[in-house]
N, C-alpha and C positions, 0 to 999 in steps of 0.2 A: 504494500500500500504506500503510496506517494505520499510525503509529508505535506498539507497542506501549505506550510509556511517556511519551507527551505527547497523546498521538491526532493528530498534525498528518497530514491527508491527504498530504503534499505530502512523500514520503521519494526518496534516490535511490540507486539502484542502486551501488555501488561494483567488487562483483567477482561476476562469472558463471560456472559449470563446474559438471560433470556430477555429480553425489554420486555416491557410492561405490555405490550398488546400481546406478547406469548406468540407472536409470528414469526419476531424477526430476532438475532442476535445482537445485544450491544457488545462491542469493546474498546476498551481503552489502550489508548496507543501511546507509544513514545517514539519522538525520535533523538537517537543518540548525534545527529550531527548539531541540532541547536536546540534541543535540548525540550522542543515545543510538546506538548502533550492534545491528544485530541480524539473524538470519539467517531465510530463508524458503526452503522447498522446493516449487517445481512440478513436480507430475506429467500427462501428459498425460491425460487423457480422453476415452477412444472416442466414448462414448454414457453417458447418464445412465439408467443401472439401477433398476430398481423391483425387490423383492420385495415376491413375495408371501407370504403366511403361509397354513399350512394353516388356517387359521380364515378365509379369503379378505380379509383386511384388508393393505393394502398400503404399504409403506415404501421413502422412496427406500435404494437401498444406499449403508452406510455403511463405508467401508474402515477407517475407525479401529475400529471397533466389531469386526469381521473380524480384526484384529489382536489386539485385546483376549480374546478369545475363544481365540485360538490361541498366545498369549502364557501364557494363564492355563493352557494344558493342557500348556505345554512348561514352566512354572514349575521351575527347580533339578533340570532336565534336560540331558545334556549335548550342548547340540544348539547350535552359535558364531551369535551374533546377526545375523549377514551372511547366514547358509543359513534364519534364521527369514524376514528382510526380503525373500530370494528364493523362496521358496514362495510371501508374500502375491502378491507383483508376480505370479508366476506362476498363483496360483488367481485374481487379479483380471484379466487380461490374458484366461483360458479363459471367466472368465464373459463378457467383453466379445466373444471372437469366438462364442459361440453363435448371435450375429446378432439376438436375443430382446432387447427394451428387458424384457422384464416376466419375475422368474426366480420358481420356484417356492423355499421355501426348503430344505425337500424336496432339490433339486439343490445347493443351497450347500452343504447341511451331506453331502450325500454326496463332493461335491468335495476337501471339507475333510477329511472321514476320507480319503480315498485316499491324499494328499499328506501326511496325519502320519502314514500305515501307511506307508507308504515310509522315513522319516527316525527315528520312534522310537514303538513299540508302547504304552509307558508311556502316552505324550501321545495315542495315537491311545485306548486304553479309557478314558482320564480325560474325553474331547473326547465318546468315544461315551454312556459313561452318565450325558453331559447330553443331551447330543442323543438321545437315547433313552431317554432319560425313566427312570432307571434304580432303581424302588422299594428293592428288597431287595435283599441279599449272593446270591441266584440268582439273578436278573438277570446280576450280572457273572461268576458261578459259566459261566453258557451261553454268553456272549458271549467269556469267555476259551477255555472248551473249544473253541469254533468257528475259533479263532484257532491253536489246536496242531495241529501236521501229524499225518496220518491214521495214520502209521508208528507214533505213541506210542498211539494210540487201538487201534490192532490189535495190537500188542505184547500190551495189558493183557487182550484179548479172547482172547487163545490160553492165557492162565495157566487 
């Protein structure tokens, strides 16, 4: 591992154990040429994922970017940063057992609304009208109505 702050290839391991999400490994590092100290996370990887885009042009998957993405739609939401870190590991863990090296994105971003419909509605319409492309105030006007239970819909239909 490259020392962040000298580039000496040549760093060493000091302390190993499991980070708090239980995905991934922390360790602590030294390097012996300036003496800098600092920490790396490995997580394992199944298979290396390709999306695809509905324009058919293809990209490897990027978990940080997956993150950022679902980061930005949970923004000053009150949803504890430990249950954000386990939805990624868990929508990335689903996309690796599909068995599919090559994913539609199509599937990612429907994955992705399930898992923030679950945990908080806010983030799940903010997340859908990028993901759906969402022009105008009807756009989200349909997409919210479609999200209220049928009971408030027939209430207003008997007045």
């Amino acid at each position: 591992m490259r020392c962040p702050f000298c580039g000496n290839i040549d760093t060493q391991v000091k302390d190993s154990r499991p980070a708090e999400d239980h995905v991934s490994i922390r360790r602590r590092r030294f390097c012996p040429a300036c003496g800098g100290r600092f920490t790396t996370y490995e997580r394992v990887q199944l298979r290396d994922l390709v999306v695809v885009k509905s324009n058919g042009r293809r990209e490897d998957f990027d978990r940080d970017k997956l993150e950022r993405s679902i980061r930005i739609a949970l923004q000053k939401r009150p949803v504890e940063p430990e249950r954000i870190d386990q939805m990624i590991s868990g929508i990335v863990r689903r996309l690796e057992s599909l068995g599919e090296t090559d994913i539609q994105s199509k599937n990612v971003g429907e994955i992705v609304m399930e898992s923030l419909a679950r945990i908080d509605t806010v983030a799940y319409v903010r997340f859908a009208s990028v993901y759906k492309n969402f022009q105008a105030a009807d756009d989200f006007d349909k997409f919210v109505s479609e999200l209220r239970p049928d009971s408030v819909t027939d209430n207003s239909e008997e007045e």
